[in-house]
C-alpha positions in Angstrom: 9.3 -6.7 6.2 5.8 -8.3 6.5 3.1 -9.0 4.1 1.7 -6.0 4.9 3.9 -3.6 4.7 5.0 -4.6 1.5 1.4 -4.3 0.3 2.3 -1.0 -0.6 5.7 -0.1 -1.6 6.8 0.6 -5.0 5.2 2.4 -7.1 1.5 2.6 -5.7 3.4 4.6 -2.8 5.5 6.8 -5.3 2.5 8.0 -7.3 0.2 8.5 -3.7 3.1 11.1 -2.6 3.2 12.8 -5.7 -1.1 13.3 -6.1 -1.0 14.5 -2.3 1.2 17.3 -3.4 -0.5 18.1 -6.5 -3.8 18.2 -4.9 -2.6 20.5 -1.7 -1.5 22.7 -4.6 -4.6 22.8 -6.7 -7.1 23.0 -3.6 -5.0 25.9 -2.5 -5.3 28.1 -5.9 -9.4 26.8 -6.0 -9.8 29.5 -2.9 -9.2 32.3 -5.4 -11.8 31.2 -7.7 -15.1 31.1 -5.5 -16.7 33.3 -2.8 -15.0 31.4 0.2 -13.8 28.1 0.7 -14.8 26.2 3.7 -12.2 23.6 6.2 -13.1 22.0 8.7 -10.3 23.0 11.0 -7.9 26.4 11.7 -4.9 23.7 10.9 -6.5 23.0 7.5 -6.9 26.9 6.9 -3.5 27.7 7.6 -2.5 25.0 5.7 -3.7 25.8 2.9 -2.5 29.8 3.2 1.0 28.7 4.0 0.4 26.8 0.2 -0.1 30.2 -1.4 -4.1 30.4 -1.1 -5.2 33.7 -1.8 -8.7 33.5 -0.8 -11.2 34.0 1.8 -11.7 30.4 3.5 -14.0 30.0 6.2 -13.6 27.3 9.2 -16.9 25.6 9.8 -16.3 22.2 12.3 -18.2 18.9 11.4 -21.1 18.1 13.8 -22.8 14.8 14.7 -26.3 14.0 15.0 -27.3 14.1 18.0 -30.8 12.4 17.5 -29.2 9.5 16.0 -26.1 9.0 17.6 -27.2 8.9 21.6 -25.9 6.3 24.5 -29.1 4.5 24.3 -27.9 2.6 21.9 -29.1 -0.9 23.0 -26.3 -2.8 22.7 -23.5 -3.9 25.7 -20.0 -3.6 24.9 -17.1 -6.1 25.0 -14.2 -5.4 26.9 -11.9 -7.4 24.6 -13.2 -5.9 21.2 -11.7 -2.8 19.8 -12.6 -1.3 16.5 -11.7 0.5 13.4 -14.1 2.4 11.3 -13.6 4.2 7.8 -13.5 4.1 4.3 -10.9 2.0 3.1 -10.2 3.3 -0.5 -8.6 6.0 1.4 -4.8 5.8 1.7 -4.7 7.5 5.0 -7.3 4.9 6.4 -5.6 1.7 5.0 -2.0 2.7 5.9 -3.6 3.9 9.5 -4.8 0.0 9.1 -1.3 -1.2 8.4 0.0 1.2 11.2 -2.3 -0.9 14.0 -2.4 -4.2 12.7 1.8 -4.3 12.5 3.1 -2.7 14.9 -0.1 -1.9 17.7 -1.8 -5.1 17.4 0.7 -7.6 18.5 1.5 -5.3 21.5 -2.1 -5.3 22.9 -2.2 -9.3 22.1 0.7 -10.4 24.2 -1.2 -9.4 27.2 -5.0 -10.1 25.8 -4.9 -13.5 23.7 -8.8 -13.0 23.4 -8.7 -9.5 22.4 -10.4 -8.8 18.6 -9.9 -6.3 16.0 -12.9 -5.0 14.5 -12.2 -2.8 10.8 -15.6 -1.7 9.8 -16.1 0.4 6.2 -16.9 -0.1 2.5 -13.7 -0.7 -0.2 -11.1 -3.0 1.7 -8.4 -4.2 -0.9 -7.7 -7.4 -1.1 -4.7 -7.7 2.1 -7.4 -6.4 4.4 -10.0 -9.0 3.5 -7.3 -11.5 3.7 -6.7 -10.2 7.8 -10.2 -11.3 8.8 -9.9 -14.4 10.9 -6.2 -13.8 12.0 -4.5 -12.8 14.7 -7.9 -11.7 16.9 -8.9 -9.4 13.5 -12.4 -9.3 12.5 -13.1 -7.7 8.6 -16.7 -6.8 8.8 -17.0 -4.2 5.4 -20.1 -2.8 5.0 -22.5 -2.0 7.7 -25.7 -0.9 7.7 -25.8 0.8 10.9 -22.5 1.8 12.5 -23.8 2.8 15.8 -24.0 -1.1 17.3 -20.3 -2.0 16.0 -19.1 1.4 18.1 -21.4 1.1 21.2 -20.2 -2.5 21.0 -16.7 -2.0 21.8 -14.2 -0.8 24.7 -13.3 1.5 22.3 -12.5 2.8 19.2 -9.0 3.2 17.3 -7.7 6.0 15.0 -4.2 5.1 13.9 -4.0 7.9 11.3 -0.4 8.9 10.3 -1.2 11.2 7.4 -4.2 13.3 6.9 -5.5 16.0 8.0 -9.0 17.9 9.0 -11.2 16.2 12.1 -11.6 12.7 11.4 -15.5 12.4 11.8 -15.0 8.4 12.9 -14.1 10.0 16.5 -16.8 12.4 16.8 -19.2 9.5 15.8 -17.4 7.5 18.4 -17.2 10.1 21.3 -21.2 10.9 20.7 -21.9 7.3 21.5 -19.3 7.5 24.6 -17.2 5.5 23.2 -13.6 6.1 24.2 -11.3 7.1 21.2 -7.5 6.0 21.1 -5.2 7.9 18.8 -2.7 8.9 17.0 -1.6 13.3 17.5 -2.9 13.4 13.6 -6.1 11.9 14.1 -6.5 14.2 17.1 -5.5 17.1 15.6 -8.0 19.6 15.1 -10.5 18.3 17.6 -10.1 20.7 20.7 -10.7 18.3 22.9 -8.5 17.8 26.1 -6.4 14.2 26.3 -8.7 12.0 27.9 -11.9 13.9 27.3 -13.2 10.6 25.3 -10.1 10.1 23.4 -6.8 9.3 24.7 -3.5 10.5 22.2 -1.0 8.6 22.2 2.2 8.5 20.2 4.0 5.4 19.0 3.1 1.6 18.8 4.0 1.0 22.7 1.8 4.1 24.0 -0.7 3.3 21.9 -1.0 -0.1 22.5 -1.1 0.6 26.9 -4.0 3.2 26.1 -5.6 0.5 24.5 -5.1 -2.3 27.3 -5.8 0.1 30.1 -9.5 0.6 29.1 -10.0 -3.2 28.3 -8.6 -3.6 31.9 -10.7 -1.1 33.7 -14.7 -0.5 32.6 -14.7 2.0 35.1 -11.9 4.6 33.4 -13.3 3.1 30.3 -17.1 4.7 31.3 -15.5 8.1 32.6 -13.4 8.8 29.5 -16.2 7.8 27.3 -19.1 10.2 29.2 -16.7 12.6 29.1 -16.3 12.7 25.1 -20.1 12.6 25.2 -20.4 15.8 26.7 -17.8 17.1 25.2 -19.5 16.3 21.7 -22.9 17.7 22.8 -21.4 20.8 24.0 -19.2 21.2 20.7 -20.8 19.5 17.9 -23.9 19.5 17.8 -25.2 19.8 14.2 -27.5 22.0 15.2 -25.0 24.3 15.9 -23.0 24.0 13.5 -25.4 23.9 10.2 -26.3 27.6 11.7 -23.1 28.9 11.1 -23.0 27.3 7.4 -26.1 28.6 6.8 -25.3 32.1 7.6 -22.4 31.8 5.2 -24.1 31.1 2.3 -27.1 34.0 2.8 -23.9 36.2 2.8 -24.7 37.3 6.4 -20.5 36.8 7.4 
């Protein structure tokens, strides 16, 4: 066992587990105390009925600016430089960290010595900071402006092996045509087909050859990545989306 991985056995781990099952309880009996509850995905509403909730919840999808978040982004990407972006006081987020760096990373080095790891996003314990500067990892923290740290790379990494709900890092990503490479749970929810800018792949070895196959070809990289961006557009738009919200709370659904 590395240093990482024993970062967080013992008890941190034990009292995670229990909270995650105390709060999918508690979020499911809120639904019967307010006029509807709102999820991002279907999975996250059934979910939460197959935990006993009783009342009306309502699936509204995130959306991305579309204003903001465009290709004209001016900055060129890196073939070698892959990143990670979230906030890492979240225990899905730092184990999906843990996940890459362990068992994904390694894999994607022994055929790219020069290849970097990027992990963008406010709150990294301690072990992450203590990554930055090993092994081709980069620990940048806090940005400003995500946009040039996405558009800058081949693509962009979701590792995730718990959670749930659409991880918003991917939309983000995708808008930007950026490709996305993940894990089924950060996919899940999505809608998007595999290889419509984001590529699912399951298990360190598939993970790491999606990875390597668009630092080896720009061109696949370019396709998958104008693909998410449509599909994003089509999709996600906020516009779109802040309609249906909207309607919800004048009471017209």
């Amino acid at each position: 066992m590395n240093a990482l991985q024993s970062s967080h056995r013992g008890w941190g781990g034990v009292i995670e587990s229990v909270e995650r099952k105390r709060i999918a309880r508690y979020e499911a009996a809120c639904t019967g105390k307010v006029g509807a509850a709102i999820v991002v995905t279907g999975v996250d509403r059934d979910k939460l009925y197959s935990l006993g909730a009783k009342g009306r919840i309502e699936v509204i999808p995130f959306g991305v600016d579309l204003e903001k978040f465009t290709m004209s982004t001016p900055v060129e990407y890196d073939t070698d430089v892959v990143s990670f972006l979230g906030n890492l006081h979240s225990a899905p987020n730092r184990d999906a960290v843990r996940y890459f760096v362990d068992e994904i990373w390694p894999l994607v080095r022994e055929g790219n010595t020069g290849a970097r790891f990027r992990i963008i996003g406010i709150n990294a314990p301690d072990w992450i900071r203590d990554l930055d500067g090993k092994m081709g990892v980069d620990v940048v923290g806090e940005v400003d402006d995500v946009r040039p740290y996405l558009r800058g790379s081949v693509c962009t990494v979701c590792p995730m092996r718990i959670g749930a709900g659409i991880q918003t890092k991917n939309l983000e990503s995708m808008a930007l045509a950026v490709p996305v490479v993940s894990t089924p749970v950060g996919f899940e929810g999505l809608g998007a087909d595999d290889g419509q800018g984001i590529l699912a792949a399951n298990g360190p070895k598939a993970f790491a050859d999606a990875v390597a196959g668009l630092m080896g070809s720009p061109e696949r990289r370019d396709t998958i990545g104008m693909l998410g961006r449509r599909f994003i557009e089509k999709n996600y738009d906020w516009n779109d989306r802040a309609e249906g919200l909207s309607a919800l709370m004048r009471g017209d659904t």
